[in-house]
N, C-alpha and C positions, 0 to 999 in steps of 0.2 A: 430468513431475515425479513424483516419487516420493511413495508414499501412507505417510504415519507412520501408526500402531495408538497407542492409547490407549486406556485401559480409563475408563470412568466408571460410578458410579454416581449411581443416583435420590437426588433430594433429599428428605427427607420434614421437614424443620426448615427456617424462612424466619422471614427479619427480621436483622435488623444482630446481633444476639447470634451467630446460628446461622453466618452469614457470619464473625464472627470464631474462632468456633470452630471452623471448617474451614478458615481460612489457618496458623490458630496449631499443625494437624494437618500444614501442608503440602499443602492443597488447596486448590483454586481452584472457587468457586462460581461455573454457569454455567447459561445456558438453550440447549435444542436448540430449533427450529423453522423451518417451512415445508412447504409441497406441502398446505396446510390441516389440517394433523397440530394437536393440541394441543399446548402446548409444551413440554416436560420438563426437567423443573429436574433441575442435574445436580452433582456435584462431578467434579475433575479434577486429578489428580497436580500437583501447580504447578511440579516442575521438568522433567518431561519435556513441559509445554505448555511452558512458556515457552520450552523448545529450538527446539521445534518451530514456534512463530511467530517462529524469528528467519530464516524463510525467508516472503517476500511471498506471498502468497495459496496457501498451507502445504494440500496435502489428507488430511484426515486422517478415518482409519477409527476409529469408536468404537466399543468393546463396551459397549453400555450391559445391563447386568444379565444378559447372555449375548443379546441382540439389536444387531445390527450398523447402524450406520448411516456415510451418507458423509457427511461436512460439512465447509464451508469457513468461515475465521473471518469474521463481519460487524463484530464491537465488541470490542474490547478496553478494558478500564481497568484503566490503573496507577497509585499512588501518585505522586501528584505529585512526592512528594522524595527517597522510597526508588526508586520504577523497580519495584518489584514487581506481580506480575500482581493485580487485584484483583476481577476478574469479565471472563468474556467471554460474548459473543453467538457461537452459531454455525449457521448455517443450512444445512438438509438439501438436500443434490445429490441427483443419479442419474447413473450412468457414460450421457455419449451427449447429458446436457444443457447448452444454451446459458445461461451465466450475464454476471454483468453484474458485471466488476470491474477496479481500476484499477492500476497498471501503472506502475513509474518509467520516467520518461524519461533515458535514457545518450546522450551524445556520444561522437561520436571523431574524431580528425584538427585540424588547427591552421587559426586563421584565416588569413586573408588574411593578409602582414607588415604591420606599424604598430603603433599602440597604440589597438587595438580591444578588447572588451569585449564579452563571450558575456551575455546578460542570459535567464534562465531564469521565461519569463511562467507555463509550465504545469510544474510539476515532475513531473506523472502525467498518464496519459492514458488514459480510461475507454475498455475495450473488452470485446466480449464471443467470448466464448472456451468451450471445451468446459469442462465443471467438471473432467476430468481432464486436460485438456492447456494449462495457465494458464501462458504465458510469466512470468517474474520481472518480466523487463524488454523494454524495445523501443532500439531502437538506431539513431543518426541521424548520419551523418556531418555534417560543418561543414567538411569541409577546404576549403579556400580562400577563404570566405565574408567580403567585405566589409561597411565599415558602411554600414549600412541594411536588408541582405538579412534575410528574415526566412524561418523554418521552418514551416508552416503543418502541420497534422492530418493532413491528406493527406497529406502528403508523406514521414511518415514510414513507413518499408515495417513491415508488421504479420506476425506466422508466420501460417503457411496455418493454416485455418481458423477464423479471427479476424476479426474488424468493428469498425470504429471506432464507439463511440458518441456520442462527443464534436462537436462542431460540427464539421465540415471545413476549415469557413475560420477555425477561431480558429488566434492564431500561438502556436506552443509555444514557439517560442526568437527572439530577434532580436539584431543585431549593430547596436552602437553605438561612435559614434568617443570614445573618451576624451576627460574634458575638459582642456586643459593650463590650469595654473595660472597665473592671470596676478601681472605684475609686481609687488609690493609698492608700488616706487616710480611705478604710474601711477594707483594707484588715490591716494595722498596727492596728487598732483597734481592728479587731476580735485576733487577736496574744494575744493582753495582755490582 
């Protein structure tokens, strides 16, 4: 995965005033932290983040105040109703270390024939992964999968150098038979 650059600066204003007055500039107030660091309150360009988190566990290089740091996003909030970025959480990596983050789950291939029905229990799947080498996603075939079968944690193949953190035996997908709709005129029958 490729490392986005972003520039940020320190925050020296805090409180809901100071927060509007860095959306209404076009930035986005946020905190850096971890590795026991204290945490540093930061602002950030709001549209060059917001590009950059429309890719899943996004790694991105910060210049804070001409000091370099690696960080991956932990929290994001948006506006409920506009979708705009409104504060993010972002927590400091190092190239070489093992993190802990989740992971959509993709299908491929067709069920079994009939009218079956893919039912998606786990939509992600927490794994941990180098902080620079963070699959997007993981990928599960189904082809030919009848109802009842079900897709388990395991099951699913992970890229090299990756662990599942997730239960092993919880099911991430299962196949279900359709239900066919019954008769109008039997259910007026069973009534009287």
């Amino acid at each position: 995965m490729a490392e986005v650059k972003l520039a940020a600066q320190v925050r020296t204003e805090f409180g809901k005033g100071a927060a509007r007055r860095a959306r209404r500039d076009g930035l986005v107030p946020g905190v850096v932290y971890g590795h026991g660091a204290e945490p540093v309150h930061v602002t950030l360009p709001g549209h060059a983040l917001m590009m950059a988190l429309k890719t899943a566990n996004v790694l991105i290089g910060l210049d804070i105040d001409g000091k370099s740091a690696l960080v991956i996003p932990k929290a994001v909030q948006r506006d409920p109703l506009k979708g705009f970025l409104e504060h993010v959480d972002l927590l400091t990596v190092k190239r070489g270390e093992k993190v802990d983050v989740e992971v959509a789950v993709h299908v491929e291939g067709d069920l079994a024939p009939g009218s079956n029905l893919l039912e998606y229990v786990m939509n992600t799947l927490r794994i941990q992964a180098e902080a620079t080498h963070i699959p997007e996603s993981v990928t599960v075939s189904v082809q030919g999968l009848d109802a009842g079968a079900s897709v388990f944690a395991k099951d699913i193949p992970l890229p090299e150098g990756s662990a599942l953190v997730d239960d092993p035996e919880a099911i991430v997908l299962q196949v279900v038979a359709a239900k066919a709709a019954e008769p109008a005129a039997e259910e007026e029958g069973a009534e009287g």
